[in-house]
Structure formats: structure tokens, C-alpha cells
C-alpha positions in Angstrom: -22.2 -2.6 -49.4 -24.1 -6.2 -49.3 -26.7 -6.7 -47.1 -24.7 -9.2 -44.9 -21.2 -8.3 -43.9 -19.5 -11.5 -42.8 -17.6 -11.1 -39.5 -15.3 -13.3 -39.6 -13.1 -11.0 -42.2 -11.7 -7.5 -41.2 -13.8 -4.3 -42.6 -12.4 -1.2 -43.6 -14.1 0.7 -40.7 -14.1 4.4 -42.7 -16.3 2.3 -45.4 -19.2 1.7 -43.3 -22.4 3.4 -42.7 -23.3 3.2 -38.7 -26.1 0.6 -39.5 -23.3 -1.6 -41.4 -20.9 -0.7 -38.0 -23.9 -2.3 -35.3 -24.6 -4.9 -38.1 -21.5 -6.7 -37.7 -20.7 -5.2 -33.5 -24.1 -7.3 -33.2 -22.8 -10.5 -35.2 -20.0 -10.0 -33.3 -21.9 -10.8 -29.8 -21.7 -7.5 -28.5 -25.0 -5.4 -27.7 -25.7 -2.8 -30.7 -25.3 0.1 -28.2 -21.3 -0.4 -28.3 -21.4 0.3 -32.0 -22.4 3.7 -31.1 -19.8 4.0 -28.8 -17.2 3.0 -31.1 -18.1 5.6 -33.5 -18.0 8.2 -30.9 -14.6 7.7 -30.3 -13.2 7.7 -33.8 -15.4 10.2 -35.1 -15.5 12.4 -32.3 -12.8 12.1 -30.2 -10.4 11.2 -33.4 -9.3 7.8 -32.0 -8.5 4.5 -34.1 -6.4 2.7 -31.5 -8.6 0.2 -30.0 -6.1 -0.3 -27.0 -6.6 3.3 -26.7 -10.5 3.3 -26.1 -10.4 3.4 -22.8 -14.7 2.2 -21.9 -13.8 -1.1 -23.5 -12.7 -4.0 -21.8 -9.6 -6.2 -23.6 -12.2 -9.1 -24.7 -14.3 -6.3 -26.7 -10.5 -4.2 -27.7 -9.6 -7.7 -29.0 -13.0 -8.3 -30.6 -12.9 -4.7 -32.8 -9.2 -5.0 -33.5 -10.9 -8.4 -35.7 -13.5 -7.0 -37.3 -12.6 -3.5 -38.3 -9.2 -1.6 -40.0 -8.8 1.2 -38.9 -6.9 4.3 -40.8 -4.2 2.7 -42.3 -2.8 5.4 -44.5 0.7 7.4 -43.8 1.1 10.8 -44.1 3.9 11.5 -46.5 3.9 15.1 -46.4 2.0 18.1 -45.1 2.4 21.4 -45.8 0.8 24.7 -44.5 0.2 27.4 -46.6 0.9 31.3 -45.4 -3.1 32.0 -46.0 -4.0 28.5 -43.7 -4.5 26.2 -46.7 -3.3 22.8 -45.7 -2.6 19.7 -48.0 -1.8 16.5 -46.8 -0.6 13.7 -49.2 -1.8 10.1 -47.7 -0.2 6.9 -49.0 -2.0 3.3 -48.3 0.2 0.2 -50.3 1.9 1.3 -53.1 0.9 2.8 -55.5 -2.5 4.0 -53.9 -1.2 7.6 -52.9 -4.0 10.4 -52.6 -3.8 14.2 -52.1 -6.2 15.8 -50.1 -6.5 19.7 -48.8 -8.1 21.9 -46.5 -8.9 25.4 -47.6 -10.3 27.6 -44.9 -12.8 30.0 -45.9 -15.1 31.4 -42.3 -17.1 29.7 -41.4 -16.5 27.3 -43.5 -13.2 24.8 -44.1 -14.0 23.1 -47.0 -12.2 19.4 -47.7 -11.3 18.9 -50.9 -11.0 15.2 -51.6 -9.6 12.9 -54.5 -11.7 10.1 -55.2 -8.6 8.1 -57.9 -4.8 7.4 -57.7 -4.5 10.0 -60.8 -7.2 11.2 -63.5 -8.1 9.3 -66.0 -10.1 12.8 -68.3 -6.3 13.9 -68.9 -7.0 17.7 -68.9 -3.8 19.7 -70.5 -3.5 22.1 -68.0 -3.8 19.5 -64.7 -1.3 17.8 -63.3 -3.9 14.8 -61.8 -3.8 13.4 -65.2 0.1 13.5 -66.1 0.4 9.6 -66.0 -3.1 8.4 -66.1 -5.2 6.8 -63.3 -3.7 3.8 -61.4 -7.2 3.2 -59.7 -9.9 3.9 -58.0 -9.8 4.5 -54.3 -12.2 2.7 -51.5 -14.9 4.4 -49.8 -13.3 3.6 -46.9 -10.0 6.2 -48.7 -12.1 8.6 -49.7 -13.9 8.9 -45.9 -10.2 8.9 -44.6 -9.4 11.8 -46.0 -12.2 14.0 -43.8 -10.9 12.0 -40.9 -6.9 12.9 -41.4 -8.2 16.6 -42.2 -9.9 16.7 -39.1 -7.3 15.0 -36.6 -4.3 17.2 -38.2 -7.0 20.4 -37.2 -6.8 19.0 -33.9 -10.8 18.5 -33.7 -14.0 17.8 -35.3 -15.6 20.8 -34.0 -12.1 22.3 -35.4 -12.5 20.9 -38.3 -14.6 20.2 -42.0 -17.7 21.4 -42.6 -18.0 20.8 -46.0 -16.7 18.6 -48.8 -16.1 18.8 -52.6 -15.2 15.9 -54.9 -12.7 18.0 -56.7 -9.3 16.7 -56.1 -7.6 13.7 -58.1 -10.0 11.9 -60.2 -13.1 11.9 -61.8 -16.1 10.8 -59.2 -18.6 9.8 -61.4 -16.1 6.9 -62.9 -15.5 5.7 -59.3 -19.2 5.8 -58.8 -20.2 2.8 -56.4 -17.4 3.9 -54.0 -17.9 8.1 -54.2 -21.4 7.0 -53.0 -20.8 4.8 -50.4 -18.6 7.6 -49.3 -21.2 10.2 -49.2 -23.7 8.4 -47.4 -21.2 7.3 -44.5 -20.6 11.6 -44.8 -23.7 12.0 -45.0 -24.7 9.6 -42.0 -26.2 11.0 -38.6 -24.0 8.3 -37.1 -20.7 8.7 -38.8 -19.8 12.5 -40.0 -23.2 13.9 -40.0 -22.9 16.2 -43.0 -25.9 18.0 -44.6 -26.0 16.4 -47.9 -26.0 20.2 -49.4 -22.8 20.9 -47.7 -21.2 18.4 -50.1 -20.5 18.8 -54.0 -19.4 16.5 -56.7 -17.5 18.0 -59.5 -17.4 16.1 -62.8 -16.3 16.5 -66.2 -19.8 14.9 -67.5 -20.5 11.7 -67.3 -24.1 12.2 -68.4 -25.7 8.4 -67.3 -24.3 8.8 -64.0 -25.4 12.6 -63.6 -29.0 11.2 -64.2 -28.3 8.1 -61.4 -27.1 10.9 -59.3 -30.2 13.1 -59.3 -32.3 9.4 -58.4 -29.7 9.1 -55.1 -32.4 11.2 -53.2 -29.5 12.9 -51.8 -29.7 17.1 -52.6 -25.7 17.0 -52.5 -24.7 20.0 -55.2 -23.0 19.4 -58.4 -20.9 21.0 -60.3 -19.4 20.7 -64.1 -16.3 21.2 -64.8 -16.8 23.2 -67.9 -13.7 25.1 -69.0 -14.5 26.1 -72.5 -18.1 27.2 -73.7 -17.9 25.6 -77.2 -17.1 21.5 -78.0 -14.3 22.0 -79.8 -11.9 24.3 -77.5 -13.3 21.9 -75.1 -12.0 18.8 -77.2 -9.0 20.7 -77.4 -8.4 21.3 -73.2 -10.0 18.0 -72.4 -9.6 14.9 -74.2 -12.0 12.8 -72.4 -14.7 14.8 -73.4 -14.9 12.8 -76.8 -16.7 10.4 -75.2 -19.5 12.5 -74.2 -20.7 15.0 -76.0 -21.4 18.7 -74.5 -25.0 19.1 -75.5 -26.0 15.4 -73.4 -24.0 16.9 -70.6 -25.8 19.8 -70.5 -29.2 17.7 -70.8 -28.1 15.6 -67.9 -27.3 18.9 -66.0 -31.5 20.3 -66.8 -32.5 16.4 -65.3 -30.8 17.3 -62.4 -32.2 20.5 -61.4 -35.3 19.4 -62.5 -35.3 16.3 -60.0 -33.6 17.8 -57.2 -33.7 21.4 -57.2 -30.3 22.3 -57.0 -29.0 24.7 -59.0 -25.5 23.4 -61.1 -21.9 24.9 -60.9 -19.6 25.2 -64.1 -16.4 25.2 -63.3 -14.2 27.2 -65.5 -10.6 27.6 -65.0 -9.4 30.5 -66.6 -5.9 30.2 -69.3 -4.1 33.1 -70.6 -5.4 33.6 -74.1 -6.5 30.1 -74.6 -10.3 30.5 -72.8 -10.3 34.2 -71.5 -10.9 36.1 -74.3 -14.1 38.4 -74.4 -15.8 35.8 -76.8 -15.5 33.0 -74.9 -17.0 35.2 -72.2 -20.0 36.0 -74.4 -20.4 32.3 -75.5 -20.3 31.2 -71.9 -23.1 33.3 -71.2 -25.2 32.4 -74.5 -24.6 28.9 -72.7 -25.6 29.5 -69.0 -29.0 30.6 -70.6 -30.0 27.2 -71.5 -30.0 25.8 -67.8 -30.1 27.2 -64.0 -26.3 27.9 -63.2 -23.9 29.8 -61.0 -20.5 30.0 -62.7 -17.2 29.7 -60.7 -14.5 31.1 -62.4 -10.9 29.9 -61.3 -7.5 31.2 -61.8 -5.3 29.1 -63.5 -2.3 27.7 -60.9 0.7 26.8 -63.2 2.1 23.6 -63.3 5.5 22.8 -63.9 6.4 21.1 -67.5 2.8 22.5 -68.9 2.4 25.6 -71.1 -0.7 27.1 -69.6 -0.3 30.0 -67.9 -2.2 32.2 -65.0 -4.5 35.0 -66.5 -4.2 38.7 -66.3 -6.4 40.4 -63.4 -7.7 42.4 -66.0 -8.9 39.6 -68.0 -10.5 37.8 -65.4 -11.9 40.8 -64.4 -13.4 41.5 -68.0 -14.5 37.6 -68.3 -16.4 38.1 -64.7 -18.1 41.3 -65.8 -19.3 40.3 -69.6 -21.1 37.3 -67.7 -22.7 39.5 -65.1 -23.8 42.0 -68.0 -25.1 39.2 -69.7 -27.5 38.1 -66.3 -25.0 35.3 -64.8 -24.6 34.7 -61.9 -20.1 34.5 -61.5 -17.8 34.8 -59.3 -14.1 35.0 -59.3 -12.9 32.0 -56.5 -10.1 33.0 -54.4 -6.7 31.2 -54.9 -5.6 29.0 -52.4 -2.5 27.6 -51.6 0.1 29.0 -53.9 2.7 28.7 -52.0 2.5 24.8 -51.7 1.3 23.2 -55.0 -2.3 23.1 -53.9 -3.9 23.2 -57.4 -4.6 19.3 -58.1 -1.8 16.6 -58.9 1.3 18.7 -57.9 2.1 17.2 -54.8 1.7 14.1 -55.5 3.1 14.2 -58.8 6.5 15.8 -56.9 6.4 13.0 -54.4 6.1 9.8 -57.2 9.2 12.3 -59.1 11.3 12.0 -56.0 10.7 8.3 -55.6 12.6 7.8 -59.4 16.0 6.8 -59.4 18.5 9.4 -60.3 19.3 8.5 -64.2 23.0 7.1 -64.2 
């Protein structure tokens, strides 16, 4: 965000951090102290209607409704899942449509937020990449998300305590933005998250691991890994020809070494393609080279794709070789079943349903 905001054109408020919200409030000829009062009603009390905040007079209503835009995404669909998962697909202008999802976990209710329209990595096995990527979405989007999370919970103290950059899209290619996001997150005067209660999944975009670990932010990170050798991985991700495993990994050590927070692989699990006992034993040989957790993830089938969801046993098997082997992994519940929760599959349902019927 520049240094000088101009007033005189309309600001997507959810892209702002609080000293960018006074900034322009101030320019605006209103004392700084309203700027703080204007956040406390949409973060707080969950109210974007101007007309609707009732310690303003109508000069200052008429003044905010100029500078700022406020939540302007629809909610095409919301669905509730029998173990309290909730996903909510958002639509702005077409095509900018965004899926994001609230998994409860106690304490915690964890947002898991897209940061494109699509994927542009093109995993086999994920449906966020069936298509491509139609764009990035704004700061202001990604922030938006929280907010609709947290007003269909009823609350903020109801609602998200943490966040992961794990839905549609691949963060670090939507850098400038994902950023801008987390520090309005991140901001005392906006959402006021601990920078450690947020995470930012990639598939490894080495350079912008290494600008990561210089954000002075101790946000986590994770990797999403899925196979422990390059050429499986070639095989499940084609994206990953562009960077090669070994800088990933490299990028993963500056990291640590920088911030002192320990990396995540991701590693979703596929019936006799990445399950095997070897791949187990390779992923450990692997996990000794840097300081990881491992998350291992049952695979949630997608319609039209050949992957399918392991055996218990298997993952079972997988989970113990690792711990054998001194890592530390853990088997992540499933979530959401029951409403296409795994990433792409509602919105990919929605942009079916918009097609016209073949004649």
C-alpha cells in the first residue's frame, strides 16, 4: 500500500491496515479518533453499513460511504457440515468467486482461506486447479473471508482464531496481496491475530520463502510436500518443474534459521500412488535434513479424478514408519466430507451449474 492514499477515490476498507484507515479518516477532515471507531464497528460489532453505525452523524455516514467499500461479496452458497465444518463460497464480479471454510477444532476454529480465483500449480488430485487460475484476489478478498466467517458465526468472540493460506491458490504467487492481508490480520487495530496463529502453505516458491522469513513476521509455514522424491512429485504436481525440490528444501532451512519456526510438510495421502511403506521411509530420510513436523492428510475424492482415499491401515503404517524413524507426524482429522470441503469442489460445482445445458 503507497505511502499516500488519495481520498478522493473509494478504498477497499478490508485492504487497509488501521494506520492506512486514520490516514485517509484524517485527510478526510475528520479527527483520527473516528478511524478507531469505525473499525470497532466492523470488526467488532460485524457492521459495514454506514447508515447503520449509529455514533456517526449523516455528514460523517456520507463522508465513509466516499472513501471506503465495504464487503461487497455475495454469498452463493453455505453449507454446514454434520461435524460443524462450514464453507461458504463468496462471489465479487464475475469471475472472481472464492471458497473459504471454517473448521472447528476446540479451542480453536481455524479459517481456511483462498488467496486465487483457481490454482495455477495444477496438482492431479485437486480440484482448485481443474481450469487454471483466473487471478489473483485483493487483500481486501482475502481479509473478507475472516470477516464473512466471523459474521455467519454470529461473533468475533464466536469466531476465527486462526488462519491458514490453504485454500484456492498458491500464496506465494499472489505475494504483494497475501501480505498486505496478513498484516491487516495481523494488526492490533484490525483483527488482532498473533502472527503464529497464522500459516502459509505453499508448494515452494523458494525466492519468496526467503522474502518471507525477512517479513519479521513469525507467521508458520508449511510445504505442501506430497511425495518424498522429485520425480513422483513431478508426476502429482506439475508446477514443481519450475523449482526444484532440493532449493525448496534450502529455502525451508533459511527459514527456520531466520525465524525460528519450525516447517510443516504437507502430505496428502493417495491409495497406492504415495502410501506405500517406501515412500514412508524416504519421507523420513527427508525430514532429517531440516526441522519439521509432518501433517499427513487423507485424500478427499474428487469427482472426474482417479485418486482415491487411502486404507486406515495404510495411513496408519505411513504414520508409524515416520515416528519409528524420529518424526514428528500426525494423521489430520477429516473435515467436511459431507459438503465438498477438500479445496475446489464447491466452487468448481457452482461454475458447473452456471454452464448451459448442451442442446
Amino acid at each position: 500500500m503507497s505511502a499516500s492514499l488519495p481520498v478522493s477515490q473509494s478504498h477497499a476498507f478490508f485492504g487497509l491496515t488501521s494506520s492506512e484507515v486514520d490516514r485517509l479518516i484524517v485527510e478526510a477532515g475528520l479527527p483520527a479518533w473516528r478511524g478507531r471507531q469505525l473499525r470497532s464497528w466492523v470488526y467488532d460489532k460485524l457492521v459495514t453499513d454506514p447508515d447503520q453505525m449509529t455514533t456517526f452523524s449523516r455528514e460523517y455516514k456520507a463522508i465513509i460511504h466516499e472513501i471506503f467499500q465495504f464487503a461487497p461479496a455475495g454469498i452463493s452458497r453455505r453449507q454446514q457440515s454434520s461435524d460443524g465444518t462450514m464453507k461458504l463460497l463468496l462471489e465479487w464480479s464475475a469471475p472472481q468467486v472464492a471458497e473459504t471454510v471454517m473448521i472447528p477444532d476446540p479451542p480453536r476454529r481455524t479459517a481456511c482461506v483462498s488467496s486465487q480465483v483457481g490454482c495455477p500449480v495444477g496438482c492431479k488430485f485437486c480440484a482448485s486447479g481443474m481450469g487454471g487460475t483466473k487471478g489473483n484476489l485483493s487483500a481486501a478478498q482475502i481479509v473478507e473471508q475472516i470477516f464473512q466467517l466471523n459474521r455467519a458465526m454470529g461473533s468475533r468472540e464466536a469466531g476465527i482464531t486462526n488462519v491458514v493460506f490453504m485454500g484456492m491458490g498458491e500464496p506465494l504467487a499472489n505475494y504483494a496481496n497475501v501480505m498486505q492481508a496478513v498484516r491487516v490480520l495481523h494488526d492490533p487495530g484490525c483483527m488482532n491475530m498473533g502472527a503464529r496463529r497464522i500459516t502459509i502453505s505453499t508448494v515452494g516458491v523458494p525466492s519468496r520463502m526467503i522474502d518471507l522469513a525477512d517479513e519479521d513476521l513469525p507467521i508458520n509455514l508449511a510445504i505442501s510436500l506430497h511425495a518424498p522424491n522429485e520425480q513422483l512429485r513431478r508426476q502429482l504436481i506439475p508446477w514443481a518443474e519450475h523449482f526444484a525440490l532440493d532449493e525448496i528444501l534450502d529455502a525451508a532451512r533459511i527459514y527456520f534459521e531466520k525465524t525460528g519456526r519450525e516447517i510443516t510438510l504437507e502430505y496428502i495421502l493417495l491409495s497406492q500412488v504415495n502410501d506405500r511403506p517406501q515412500h514412508a521411509k524416504e519421507l523420513a530420510k527427508l525430514c532429517k535434513t531440516l526441522r519439521a513436523n509432518v501433517n499427513l492428510i487423507r485424500y478427499n475424492e474428487v469427482a472426474g479424478l482417479e485418486f482415491r482415499r487411502p486404507r486406515t491401515d495404510d495411513v496408519l503404517t505411513f504414520q508409524r514408519i515416520l515416528r519409528e524413524a524420529g518424526v514428528n507426524a500426525h494423521v489430520r482429522k477429516s473435515r467436511g466430507r459431507d459438503i465438498d470441503a477438500a479445496c475446489g469442489q464447491l466452487r468448481r460445482k457452482h461454475e458447473n451449474a452456471q454452464q448451459p445445458a448442451n442442446p
